[in-house]
N, C-alpha and C positions, 0 to 999 in steps of 0.2 A: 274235206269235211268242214263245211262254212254255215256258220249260224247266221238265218235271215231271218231271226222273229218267229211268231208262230202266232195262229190264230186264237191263243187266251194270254197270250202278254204280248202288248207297246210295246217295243222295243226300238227307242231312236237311234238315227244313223250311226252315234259315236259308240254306246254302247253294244253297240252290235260290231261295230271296226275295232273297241277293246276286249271283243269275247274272240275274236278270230285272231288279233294282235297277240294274245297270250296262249292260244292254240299251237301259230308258228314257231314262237319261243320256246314254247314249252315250259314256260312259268308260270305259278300259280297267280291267278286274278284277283288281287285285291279289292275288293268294291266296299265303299266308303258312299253315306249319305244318308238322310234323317229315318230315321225309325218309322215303319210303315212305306216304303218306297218304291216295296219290291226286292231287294237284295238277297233273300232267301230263295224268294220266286223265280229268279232268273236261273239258277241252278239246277230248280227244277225245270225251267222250261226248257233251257237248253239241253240238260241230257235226253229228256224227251222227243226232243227235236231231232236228234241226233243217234235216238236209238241205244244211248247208252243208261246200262242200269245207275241209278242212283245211292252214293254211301255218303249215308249225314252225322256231323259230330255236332251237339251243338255244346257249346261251351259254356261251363258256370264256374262259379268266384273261385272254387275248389278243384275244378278240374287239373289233373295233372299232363304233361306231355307223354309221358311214358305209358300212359291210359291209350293212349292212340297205337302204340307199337302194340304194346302185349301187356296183363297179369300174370304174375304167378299167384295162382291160389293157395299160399302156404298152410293156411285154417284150415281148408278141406283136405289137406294133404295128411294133414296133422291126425285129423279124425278120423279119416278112413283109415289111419296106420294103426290106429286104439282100437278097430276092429276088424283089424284083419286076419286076428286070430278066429273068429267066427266066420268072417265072411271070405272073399275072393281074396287076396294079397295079391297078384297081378297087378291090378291097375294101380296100387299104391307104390312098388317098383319103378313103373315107368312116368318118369316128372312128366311128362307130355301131355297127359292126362290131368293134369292142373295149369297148363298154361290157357290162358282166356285172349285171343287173339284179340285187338284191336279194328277200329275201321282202317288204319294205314294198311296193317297188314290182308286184310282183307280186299283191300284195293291193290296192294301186290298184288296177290298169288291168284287174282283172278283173271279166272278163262279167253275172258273178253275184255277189251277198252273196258272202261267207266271211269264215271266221272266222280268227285270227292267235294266235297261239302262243308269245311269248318265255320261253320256259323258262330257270329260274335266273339270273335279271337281276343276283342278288349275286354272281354269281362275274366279271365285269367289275368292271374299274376304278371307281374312284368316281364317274368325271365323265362315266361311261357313262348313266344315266337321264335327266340332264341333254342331255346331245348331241343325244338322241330329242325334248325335249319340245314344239319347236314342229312336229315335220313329224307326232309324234301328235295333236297340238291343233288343228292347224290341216290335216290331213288332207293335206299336199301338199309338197313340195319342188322345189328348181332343182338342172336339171344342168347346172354350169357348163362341162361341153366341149362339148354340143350347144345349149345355151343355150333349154332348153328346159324348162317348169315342168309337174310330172308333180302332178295334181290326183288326189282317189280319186273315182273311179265310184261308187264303193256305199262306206260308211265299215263296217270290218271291225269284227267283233267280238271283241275285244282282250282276249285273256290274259293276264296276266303270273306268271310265280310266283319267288317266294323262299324259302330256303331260312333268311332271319335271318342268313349270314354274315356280312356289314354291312350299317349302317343304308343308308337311302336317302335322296337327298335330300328337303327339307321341300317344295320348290316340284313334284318330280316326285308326290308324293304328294299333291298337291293336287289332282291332274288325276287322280286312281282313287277306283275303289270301291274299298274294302279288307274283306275276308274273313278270318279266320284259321280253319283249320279245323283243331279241336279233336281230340285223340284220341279216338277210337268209346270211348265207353260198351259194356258185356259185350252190349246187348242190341243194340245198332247192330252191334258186330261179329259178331253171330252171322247176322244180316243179310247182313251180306258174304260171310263164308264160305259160307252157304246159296246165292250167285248161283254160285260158284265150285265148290262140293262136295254139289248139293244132295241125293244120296243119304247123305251121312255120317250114321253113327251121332250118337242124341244123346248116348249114354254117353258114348261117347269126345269129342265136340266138348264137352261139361261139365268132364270130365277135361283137356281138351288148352288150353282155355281160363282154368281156373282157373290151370293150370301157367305159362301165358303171362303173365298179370298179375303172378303172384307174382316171378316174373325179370323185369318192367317195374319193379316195385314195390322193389327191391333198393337199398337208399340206396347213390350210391358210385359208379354203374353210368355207364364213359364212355360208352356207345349203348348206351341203351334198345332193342328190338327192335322192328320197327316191324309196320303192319296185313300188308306184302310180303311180310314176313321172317317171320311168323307163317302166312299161305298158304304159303310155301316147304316150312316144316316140317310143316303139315299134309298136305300133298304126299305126302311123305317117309314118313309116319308108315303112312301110307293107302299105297304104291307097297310098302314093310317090312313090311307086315300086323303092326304093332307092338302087341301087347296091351294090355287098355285096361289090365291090373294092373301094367304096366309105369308108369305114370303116376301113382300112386296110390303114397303112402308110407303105410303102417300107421297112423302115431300123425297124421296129417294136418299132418306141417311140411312143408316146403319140400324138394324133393328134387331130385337132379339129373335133369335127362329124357334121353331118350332124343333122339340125334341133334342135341344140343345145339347145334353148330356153324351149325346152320340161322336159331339167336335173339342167339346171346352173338358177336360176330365179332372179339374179340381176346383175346389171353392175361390181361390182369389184370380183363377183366371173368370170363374163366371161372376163375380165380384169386379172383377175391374171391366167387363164388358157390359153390363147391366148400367155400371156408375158414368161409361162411356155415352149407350142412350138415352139415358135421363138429362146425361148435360149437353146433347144435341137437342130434343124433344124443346128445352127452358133457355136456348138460344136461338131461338127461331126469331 
């Protein structure tokens, strides 16, 4: 079972030797690299590719690790025991009927392979990767209200990604492959946008492209525009029937583009780019 890409996501040589690298292992694939990159997208392409269902967690400030095993619903437990003198008492007897399984667990006890998805693991607490590491290493956990130990079936094929918000621990990192995927070189992303736009002009993807690097390329710049944010605008440009002379400055500096708002997404990044070609334009 060997991931070679697929026809709606690029996939470079290494990232594709680190999706099969952590297949052999059998460790989860950490993937690390700037927001908009595709990190989420690989996990769906690959199960895709691969035929395996997809189970997505995605992580907030608040999530807990134990969200991913199981709940116990103890409130509804509670209520339905306040009327179970009118209604059925059965189901308030058996706790089983309040435990809310998790996506781990669900990626156990399932039928088939599949593959598992924790998206953005650093926006959790610090002691979150930890929390996880024996029931990912050792594929199984206990539920202490039914007293029962939930093993996996088929061991999932583990994604993880990050964003670099904070570090991770040493010992959870010991248990991944790790990946960083690099921002697309002009010829990789032209690649991308080919899966996405494959009738575009090459004049204008030359023009729309050069444009893009030069506002990545801006010292100073709090968010760089990423490969998304660069489709969004291409979008845009292509939906506006925006000329390609629109994108092209005369003397070949740095110009402001058209529909800016699509690459620069706050005021002092399009403040410091605006004050960049005004003091090109009056050094001529």
């Amino acid at each position: 079972m060997k991931f070679q890409g697929s026809d709606q996501y690029v996939a470079t040589p290494d990232l594709m030797l680190a999706v099969n690298a952590a297949v052999t292992l059998q460790r989860p694939l950490l993937v690390k690299g700037e927001p908009g990159t595709g990190k989420t997208m690989l996990a769906e392409e690959v199960a895709t590719a691969l035929g395996l269902p997809l189970l997505q967690w995605h992580i907030k400030s608040t999530t807990k690790a134990q969200q991913g095993l199981y709940e116990y619903d103890a409130v509804s437990r509670l209520r339905d025991s306040q009327l179970a003198a009118v209604e059925n008492s059965e189901k308030v007897k058996d706790i089983r009927n309040y435990i809310v399984k998790g996506v781990l667990w669900q990626a156990f006890t399932a039928e088939q392979p599949t593959a598992l998805l924790i998206d953005e693991i650093d926006k959790a607490d610090i002691e979150f990767p930890n929390d996880l590491l024996r029931e990912i290493d050792r594929m199984e956990f206990y539920v202490y209200e039914t007293r029962e130990l939930v093993r996996a079936r088929h061991r999932p094929i583990v994604f993880i990604t990050s964003n670099n918000e904070k570090e991770l621990p040493d010992a959870f990192l010991r248990r991944c492959f790790f990946h960083y995927i690099k921002f697309p070189e002009p010829e990789t992303m032209r690649a991308i946008v080919d899966v996405h736009f494959p009738g575009l002009k090459k004049e204008l993807l030359a023009a729309a492209l050069k444009t893009f690097y030069d506002v990545r390329g801006l010292p100073g710049l709090k968010k760089k525009p990423s490969t998304s944010e660069l489709l969004d605008w291409l979008k845009l440009l292509v939906a506006e029937d925006i000329p390609l002379n629109a994108l092209h400055s005369k003397d070949d500096k740095v110009a402001v583009p058209p529909l800016v708002g699509a690459l620069l997404k706050n005021e002092q990044d399009v403040t410091l780019f605006e004050k960049l070609v005004f003091m090109q334009r009056h050094n001529r």
